[in-house]
C-alpha positions as protocol buffer text, in pm:
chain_id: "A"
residue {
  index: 1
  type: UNK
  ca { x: 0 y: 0 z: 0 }
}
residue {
  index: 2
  type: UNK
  ca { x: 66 y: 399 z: -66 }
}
residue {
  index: 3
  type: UNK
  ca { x: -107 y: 691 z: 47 }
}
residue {
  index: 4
  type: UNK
  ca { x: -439 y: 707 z: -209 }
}
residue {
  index: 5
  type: UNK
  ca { x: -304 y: 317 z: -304 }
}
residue {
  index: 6
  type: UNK
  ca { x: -460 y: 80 z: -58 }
}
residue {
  index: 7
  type: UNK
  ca { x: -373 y: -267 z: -111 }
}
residue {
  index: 8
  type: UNK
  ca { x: -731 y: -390 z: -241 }
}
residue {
  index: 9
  type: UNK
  ca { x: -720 y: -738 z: -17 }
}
residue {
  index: 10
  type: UNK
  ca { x: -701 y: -484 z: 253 }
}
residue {
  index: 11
  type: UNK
  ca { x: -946 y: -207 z: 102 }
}
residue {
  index: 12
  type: UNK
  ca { x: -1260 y: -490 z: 86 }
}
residue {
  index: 13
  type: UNK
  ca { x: -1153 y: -596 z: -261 }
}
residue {
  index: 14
  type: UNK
  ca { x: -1177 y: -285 z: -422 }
}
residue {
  index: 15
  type: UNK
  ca { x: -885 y: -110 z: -576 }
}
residue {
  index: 16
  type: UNK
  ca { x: -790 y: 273 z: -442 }
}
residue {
  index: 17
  type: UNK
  ca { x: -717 y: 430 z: -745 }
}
residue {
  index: 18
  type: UNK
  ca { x: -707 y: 837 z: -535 }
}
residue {
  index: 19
  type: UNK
  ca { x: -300 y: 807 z: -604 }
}
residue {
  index: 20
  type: UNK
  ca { x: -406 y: 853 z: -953 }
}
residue {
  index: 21
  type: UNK
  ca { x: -696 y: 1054 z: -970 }
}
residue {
  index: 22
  type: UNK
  ca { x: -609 y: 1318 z: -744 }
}
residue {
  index: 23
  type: UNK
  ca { x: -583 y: 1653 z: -920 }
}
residue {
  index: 24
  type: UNK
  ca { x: -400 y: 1817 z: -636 }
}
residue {
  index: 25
  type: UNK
  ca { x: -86 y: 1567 z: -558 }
}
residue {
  index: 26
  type: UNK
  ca { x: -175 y: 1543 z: -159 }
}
residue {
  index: 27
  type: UNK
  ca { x: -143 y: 1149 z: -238 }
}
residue {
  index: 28
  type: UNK
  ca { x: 178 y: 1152 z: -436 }
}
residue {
  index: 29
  type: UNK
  ca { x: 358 y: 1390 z: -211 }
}
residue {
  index: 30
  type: UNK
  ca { x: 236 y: 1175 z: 63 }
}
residue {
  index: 31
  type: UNK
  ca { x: 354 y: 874 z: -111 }
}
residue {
  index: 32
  type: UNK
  ca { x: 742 y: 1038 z: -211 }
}
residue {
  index: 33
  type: UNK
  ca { x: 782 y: 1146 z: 160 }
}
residue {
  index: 34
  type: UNK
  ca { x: 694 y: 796 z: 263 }
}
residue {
  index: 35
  type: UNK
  ca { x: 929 y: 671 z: 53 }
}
residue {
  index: 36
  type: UNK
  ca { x: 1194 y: 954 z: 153 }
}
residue {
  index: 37
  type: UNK
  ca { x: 1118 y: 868 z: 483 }
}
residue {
  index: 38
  type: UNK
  ca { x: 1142 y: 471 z: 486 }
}
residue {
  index: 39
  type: UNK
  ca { x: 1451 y: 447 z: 292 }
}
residue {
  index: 40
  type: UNK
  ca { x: 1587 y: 705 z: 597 }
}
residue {
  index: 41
  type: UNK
  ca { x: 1530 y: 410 z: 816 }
}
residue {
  index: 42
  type: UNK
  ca { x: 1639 y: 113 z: 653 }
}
residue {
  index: 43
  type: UNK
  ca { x: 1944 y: 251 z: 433 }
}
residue {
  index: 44
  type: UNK
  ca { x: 2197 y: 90 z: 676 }
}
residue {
  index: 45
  type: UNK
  ca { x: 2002 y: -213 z: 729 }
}
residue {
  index: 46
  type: UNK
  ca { x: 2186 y: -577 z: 582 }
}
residue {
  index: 47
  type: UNK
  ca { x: 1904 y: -736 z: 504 }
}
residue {
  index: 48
  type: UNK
  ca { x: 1719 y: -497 z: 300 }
}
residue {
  index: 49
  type: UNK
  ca { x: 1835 y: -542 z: -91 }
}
residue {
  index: 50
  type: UNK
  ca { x: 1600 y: -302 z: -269 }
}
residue {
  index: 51
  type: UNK
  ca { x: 1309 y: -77 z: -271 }
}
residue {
  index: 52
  type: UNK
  ca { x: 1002 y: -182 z: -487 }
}
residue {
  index: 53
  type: UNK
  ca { x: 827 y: 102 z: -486 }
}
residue {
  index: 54
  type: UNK
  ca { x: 472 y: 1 z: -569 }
}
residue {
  index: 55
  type: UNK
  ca { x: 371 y: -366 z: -710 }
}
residue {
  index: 56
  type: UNK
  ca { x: 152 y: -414 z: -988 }
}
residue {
  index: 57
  type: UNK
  ca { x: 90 y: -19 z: -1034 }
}
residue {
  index: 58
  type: UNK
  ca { x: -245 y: -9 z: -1249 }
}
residue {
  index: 59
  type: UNK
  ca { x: -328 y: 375 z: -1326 }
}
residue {
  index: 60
  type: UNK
  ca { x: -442 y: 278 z: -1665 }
}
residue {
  index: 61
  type: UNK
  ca { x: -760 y: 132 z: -1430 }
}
residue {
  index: 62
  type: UNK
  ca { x: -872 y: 530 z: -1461 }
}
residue {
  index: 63
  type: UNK
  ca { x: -797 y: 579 z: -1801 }
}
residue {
  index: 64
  type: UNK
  ca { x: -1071 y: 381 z: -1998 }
}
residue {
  index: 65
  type: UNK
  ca { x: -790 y: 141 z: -2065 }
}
residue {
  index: 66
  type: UNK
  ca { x: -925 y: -221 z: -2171 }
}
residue {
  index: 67
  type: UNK
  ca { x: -708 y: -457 z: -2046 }
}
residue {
  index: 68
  type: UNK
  ca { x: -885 y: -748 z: -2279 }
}
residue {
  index: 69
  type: UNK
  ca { x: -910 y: -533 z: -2595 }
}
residue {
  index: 70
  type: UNK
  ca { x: -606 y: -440 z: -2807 }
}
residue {
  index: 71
  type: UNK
  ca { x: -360 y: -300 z: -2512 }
}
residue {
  index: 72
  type: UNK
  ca { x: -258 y: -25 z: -2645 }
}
residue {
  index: 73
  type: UNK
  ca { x: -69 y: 144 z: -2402 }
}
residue {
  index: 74
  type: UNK
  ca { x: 127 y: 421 z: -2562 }
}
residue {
  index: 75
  type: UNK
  ca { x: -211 y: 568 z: -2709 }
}
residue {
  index: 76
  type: UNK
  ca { x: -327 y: 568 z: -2292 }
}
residue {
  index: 77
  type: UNK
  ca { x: -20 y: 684 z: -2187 }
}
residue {
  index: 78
  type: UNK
  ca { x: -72 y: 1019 z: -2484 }
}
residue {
  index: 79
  type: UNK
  ca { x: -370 y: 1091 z: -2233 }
}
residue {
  index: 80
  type: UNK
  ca { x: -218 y: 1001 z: -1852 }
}
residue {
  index: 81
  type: UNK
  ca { x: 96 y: 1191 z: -1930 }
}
residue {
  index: 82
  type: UNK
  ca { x: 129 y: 1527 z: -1682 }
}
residue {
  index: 83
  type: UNK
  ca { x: -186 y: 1370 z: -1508 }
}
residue {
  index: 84
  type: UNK
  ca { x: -160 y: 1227 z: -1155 }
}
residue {
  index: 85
  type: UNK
  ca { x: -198 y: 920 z: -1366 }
}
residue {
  index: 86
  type: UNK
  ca { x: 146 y: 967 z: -1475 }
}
residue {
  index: 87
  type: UNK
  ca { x: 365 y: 589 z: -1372 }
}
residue {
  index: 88
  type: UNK
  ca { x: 674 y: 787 z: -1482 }
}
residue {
  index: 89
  type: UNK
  ca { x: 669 y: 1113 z: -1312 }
}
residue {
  index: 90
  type: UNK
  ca { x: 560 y: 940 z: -1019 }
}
residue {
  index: 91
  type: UNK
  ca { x: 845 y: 683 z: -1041 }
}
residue {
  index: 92
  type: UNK
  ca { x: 1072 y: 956 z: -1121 }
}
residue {
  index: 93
  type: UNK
  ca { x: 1003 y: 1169 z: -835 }
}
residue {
  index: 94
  type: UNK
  ca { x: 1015 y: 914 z: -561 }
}
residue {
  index: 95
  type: UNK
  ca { x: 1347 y: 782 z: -707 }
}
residue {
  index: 96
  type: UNK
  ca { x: 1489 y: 1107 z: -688 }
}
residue {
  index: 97
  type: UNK
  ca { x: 1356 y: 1143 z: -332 }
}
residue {
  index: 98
  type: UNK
  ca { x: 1501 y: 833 z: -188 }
}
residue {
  index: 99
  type: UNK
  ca { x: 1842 y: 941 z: -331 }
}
residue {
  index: 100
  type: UNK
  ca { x: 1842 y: 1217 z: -140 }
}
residue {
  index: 101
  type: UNK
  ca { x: 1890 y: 1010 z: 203 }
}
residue {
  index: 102
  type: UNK
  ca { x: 2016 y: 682 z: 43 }
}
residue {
  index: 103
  type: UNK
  ca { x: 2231 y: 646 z: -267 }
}
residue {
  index: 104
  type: UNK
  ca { x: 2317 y: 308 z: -234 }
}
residue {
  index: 105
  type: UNK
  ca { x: 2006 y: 53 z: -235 }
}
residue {
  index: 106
  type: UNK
  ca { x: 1880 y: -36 z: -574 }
}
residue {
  index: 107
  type: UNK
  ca { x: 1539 y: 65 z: -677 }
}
residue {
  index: 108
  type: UNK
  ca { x: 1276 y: -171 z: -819 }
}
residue {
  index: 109
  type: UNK
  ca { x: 1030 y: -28 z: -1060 }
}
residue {
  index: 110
  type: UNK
  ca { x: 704 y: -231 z: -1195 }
}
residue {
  index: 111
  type: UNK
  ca { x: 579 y: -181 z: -1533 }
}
residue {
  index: 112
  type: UNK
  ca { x: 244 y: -18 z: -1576 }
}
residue {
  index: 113
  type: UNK
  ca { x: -84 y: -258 z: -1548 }
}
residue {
  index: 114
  type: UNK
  ca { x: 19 y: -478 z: -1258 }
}
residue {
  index: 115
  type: UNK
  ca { x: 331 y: -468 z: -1428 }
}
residue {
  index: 116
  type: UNK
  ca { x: 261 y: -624 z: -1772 }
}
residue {
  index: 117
  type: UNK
  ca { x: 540 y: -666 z: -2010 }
}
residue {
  index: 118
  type: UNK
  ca { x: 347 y: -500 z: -2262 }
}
residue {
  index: 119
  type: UNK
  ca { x: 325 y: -218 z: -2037 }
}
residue {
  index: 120
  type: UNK
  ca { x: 731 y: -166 z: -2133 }
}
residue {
  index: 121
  type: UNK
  ca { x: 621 y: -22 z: -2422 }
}
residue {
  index: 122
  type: UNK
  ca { x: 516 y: 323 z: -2202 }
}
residue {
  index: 123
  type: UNK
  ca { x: 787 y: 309 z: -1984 }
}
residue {
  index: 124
  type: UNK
  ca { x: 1057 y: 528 z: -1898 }
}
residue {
  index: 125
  type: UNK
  ca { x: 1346 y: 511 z: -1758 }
}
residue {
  index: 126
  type: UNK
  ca { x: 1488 y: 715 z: -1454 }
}
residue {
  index: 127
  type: UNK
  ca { x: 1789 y: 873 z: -1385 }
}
residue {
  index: 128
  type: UNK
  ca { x: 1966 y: 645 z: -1185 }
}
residue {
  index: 129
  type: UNK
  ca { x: 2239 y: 340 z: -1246 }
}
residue {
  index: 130
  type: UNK
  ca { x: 2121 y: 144 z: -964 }
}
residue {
  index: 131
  type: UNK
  ca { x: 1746 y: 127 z: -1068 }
}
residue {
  index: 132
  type: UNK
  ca { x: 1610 y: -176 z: -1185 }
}
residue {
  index: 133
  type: UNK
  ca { x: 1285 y: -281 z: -1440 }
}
residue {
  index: 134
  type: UNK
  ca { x: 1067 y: -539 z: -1300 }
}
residue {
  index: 135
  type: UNK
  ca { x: 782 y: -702 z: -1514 }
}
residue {
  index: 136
  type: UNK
  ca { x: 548 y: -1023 z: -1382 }
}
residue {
  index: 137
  type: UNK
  ca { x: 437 y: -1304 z: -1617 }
}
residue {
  index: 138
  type: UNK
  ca { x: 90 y: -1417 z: -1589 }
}
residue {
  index: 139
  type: UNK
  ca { x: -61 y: -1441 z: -1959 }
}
residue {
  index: 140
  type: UNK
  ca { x: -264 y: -1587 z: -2072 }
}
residue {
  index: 141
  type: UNK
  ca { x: -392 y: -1536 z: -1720 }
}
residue {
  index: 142
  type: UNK
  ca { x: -726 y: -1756 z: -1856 }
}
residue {
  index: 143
  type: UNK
  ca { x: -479 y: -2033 z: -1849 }
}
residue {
  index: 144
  type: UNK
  ca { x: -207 y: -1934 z: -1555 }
}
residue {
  index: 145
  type: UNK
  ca { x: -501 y: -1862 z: -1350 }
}
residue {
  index: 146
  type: UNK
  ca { x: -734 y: -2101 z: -1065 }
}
residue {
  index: 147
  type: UNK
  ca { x: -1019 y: -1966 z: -1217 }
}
residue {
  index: 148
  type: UNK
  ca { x: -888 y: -2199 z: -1555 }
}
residue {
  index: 149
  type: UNK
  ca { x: -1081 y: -2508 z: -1430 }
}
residue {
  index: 150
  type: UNK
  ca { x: -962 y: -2716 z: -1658 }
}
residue {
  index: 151
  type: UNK
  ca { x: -1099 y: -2451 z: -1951 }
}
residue {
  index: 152
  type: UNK
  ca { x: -752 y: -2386 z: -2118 }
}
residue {
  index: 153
  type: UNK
  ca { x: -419 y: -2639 z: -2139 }
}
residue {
  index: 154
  type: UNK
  ca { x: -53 y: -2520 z: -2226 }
}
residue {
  index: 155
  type: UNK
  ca { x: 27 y: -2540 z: -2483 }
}
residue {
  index: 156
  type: UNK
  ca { x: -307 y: -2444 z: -2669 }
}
residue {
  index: 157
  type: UNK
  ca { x: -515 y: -2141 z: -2781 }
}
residue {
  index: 158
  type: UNK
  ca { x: -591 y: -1921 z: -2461 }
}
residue {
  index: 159
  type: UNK
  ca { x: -793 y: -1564 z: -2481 }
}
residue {
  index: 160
  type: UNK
  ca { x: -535 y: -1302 z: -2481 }
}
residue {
  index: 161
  type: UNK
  ca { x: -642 y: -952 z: -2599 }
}
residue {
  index: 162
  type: UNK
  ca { x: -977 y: -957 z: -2730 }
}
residue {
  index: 163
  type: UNK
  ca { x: -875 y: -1304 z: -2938 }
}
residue {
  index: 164
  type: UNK
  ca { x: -782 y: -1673 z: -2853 }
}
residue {
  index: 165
  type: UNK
  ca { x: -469 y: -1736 z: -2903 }
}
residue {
  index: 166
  type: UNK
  ca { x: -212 y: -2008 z: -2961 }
}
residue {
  index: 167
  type: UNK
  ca { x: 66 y: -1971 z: -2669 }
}
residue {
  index: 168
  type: UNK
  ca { x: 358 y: -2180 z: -2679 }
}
residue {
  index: 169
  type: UNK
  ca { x: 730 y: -2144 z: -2648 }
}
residue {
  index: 170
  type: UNK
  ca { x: 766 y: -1907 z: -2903 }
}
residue {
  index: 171
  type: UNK
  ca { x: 441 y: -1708 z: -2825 }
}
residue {
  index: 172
  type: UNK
  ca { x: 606 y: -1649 z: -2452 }
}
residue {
  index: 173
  type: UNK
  ca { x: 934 y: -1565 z: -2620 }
}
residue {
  index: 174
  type: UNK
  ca { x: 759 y: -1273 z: -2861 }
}
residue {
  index: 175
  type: UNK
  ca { x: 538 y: -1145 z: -2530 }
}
residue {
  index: 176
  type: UNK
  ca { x: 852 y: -1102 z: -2349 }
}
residue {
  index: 177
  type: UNK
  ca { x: 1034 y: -942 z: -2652 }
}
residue {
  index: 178
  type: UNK
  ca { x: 864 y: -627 z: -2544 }
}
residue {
  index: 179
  type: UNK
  ca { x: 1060 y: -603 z: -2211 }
}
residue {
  index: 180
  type: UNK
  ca { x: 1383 y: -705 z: -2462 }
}
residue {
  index: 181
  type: UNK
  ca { x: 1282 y: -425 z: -2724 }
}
residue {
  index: 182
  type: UNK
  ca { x: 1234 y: -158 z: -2442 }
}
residue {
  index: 183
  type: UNK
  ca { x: 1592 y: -244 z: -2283 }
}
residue {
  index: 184
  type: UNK
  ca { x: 1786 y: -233 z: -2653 }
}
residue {
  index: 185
  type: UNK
  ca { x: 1580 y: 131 z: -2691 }
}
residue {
  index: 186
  type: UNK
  ca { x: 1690 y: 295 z: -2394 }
}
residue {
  index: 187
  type: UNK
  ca { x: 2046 y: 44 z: -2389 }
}
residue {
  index: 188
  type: UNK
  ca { x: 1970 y: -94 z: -2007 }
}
residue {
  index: 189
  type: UNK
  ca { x: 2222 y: -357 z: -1949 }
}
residue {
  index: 190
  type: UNK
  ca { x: 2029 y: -736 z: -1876 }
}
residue {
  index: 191
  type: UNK
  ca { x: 2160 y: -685 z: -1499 }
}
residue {
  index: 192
  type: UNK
  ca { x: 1882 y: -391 z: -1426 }
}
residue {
  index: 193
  type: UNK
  ca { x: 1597 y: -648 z: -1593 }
}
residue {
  index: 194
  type: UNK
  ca { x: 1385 y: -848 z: -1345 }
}
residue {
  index: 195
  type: UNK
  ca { x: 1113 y: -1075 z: -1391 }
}
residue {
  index: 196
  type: UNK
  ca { x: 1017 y: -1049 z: -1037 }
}
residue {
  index: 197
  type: UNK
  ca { x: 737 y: -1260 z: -1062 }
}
residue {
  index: 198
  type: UNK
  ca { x: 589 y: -1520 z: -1242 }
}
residue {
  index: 199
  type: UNK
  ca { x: 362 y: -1853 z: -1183 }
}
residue {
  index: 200
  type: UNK
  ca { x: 106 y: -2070 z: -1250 }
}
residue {
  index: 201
  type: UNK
  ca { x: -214 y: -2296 z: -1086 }
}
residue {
  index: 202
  type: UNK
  ca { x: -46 y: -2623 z: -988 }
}
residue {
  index: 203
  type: UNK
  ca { x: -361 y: -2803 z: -1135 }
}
residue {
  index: 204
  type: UNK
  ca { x: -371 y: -2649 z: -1464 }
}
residue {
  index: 205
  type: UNK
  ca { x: -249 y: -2874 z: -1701 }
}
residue {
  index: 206
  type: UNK
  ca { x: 83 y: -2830 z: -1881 }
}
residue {
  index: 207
  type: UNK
  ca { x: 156 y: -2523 z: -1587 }
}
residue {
  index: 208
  type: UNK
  ca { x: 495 y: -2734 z: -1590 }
}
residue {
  index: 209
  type: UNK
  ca { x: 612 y: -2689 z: -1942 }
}
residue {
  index: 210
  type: UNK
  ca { x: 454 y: -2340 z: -1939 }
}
residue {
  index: 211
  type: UNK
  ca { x: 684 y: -2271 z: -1619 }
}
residue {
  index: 212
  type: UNK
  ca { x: 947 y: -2421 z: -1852 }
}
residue {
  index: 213
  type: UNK
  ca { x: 890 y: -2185 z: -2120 }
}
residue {
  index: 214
  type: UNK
  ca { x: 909 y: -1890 z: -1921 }
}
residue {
  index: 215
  type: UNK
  ca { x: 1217 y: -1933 z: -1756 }
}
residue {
  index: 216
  type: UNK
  ca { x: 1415 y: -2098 z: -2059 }
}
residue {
  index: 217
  type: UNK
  ca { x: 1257 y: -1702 z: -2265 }
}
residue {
  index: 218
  type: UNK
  ca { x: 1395 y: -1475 z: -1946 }
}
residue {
  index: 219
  type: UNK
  ca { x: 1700 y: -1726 z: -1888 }
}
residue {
  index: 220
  type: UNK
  ca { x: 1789 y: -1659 z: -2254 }
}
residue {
  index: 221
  type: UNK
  ca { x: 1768 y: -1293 z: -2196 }
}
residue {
  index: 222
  type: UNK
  ca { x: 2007 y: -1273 z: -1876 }
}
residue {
  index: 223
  type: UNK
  ca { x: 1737 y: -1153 z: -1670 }
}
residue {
  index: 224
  type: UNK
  ca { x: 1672 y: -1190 z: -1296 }
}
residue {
  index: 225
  type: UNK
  ca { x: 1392 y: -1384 z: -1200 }
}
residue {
  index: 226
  type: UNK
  ca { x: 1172 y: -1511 z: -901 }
}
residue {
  index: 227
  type: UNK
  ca { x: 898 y: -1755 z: -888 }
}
residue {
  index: 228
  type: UNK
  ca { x: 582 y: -1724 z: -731 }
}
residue {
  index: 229
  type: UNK
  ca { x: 453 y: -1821 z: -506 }
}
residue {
  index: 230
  type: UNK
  ca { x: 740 y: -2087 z: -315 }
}
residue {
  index: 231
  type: UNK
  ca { x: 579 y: -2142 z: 15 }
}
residue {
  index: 232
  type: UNK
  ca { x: 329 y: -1904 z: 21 }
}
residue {
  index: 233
  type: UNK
  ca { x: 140 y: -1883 z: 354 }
}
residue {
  index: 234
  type: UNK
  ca { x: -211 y: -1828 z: 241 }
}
residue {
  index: 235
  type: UNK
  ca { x: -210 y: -2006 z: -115 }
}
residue {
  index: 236
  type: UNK
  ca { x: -163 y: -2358 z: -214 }
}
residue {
  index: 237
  type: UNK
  ca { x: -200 y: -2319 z: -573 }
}
């Protein structure tokens, strides 16, 4: 959670979109001193390896934006930018806050739209060598998903985008080719790339060669990684 970004298992299952809707930035300059303020604290502490400053951002929830439809997030982002809805200003003022009390930890940014790789294709990087670019790796979520029930198998045709869709080795491959286009744009070495989460229903069938397929594609690309969810305390799936 952020000021005007409650965490929506904690908000009654809605999402608290204020963060980005608020014409006067109470939220967001709520939201860069608690971040100015926490990385204060912890900056000398050994255990803590970065700051992720918000997971799964989703301003585009605000914008009209049609997560099912065509995805077309540059043509959103031509009506959020130097709005409160604004992922990059936002990221680029809390960055700069926290390196006023801490230039050391590295920084962890999501990708727009609960950090979609497609989202990449908005993004902008920050000013700052010890940032990193985080993306998660759900699609097709009608297949990754518990709600699947058996509906959808992996490999196989899955909707994505408005269509079905076949997804298979290569199909994950080309989906995560927008986080590799977006790093050869803006020349961000494969060391500041994280696919920080990504996972599937244990039941679903073929989740194992789908979780094969997505770590051979970010493998290939020399990107971190972390599965989820190893242990989780409240899931089983």
């Amino acid at each position: 959670s952020l000021p005007g970004d409650r965490w929506r298992q904690l908000n009654g299952g809605k999402d608290d979109l204020r963060l980005w809707r608020d014409p006067q930035p109470q939220y967001r300059d709520q939201a860069v001193a608690f971040w100015r303020d926490l990385a204060a604290a912890l900056k000398d502490e050994p255990a803590i390896v970065g700051y992720n400053i918000l997971n799964e951002p989703h301003p585009e929830k605000i914008g009209g934006f049609d997560e099912d439809g065509t995805r077309d997030f540059v043509r959103w982002y031509r009506g959020a930018q130097n709005t409160a809805a604004d992922l990059n200003a936002f990221y680029a003022q809390v960055v700069a806050a926290i390196r006023t009390v801490d230039p050391d930890t590295p920084v962890m940014l999501d990708a727009g739209l609960y950090a979609a790789p497609d989202a990449f294709e908005y993004l902008k990087p920050v000013e700052d060598a010890k940032t990193l670019y985080a993306f998660h790796m759900y699609e097709p979520y009608a297949f990754t998903a518990p709600m699947n029930r058996g509906r959808f198998r992996y490999p196989g045709k899955a909707p994505f985008a408005g269509r079905p869709q076949l997804w298979d080795s290569q199909r994950i491959a080309w989906y995560l080719d927008h986080v590799a286009a977006w790093q050869r744009r803006y020349d961000i070495p494969s060391s500041r790339i994280v696919g920080s989460e990504f996972g599937c229903y244990r039941q679903n069938a073929g989740c194992a060669a789908y979780l094969q397929d997505v770590i051979a594609a970010i493998t290939a690309q020399h990107w971190h990684w972390a599965f989820y969810a190893f242990r989780e305390d409240g899931w089983d799936g």
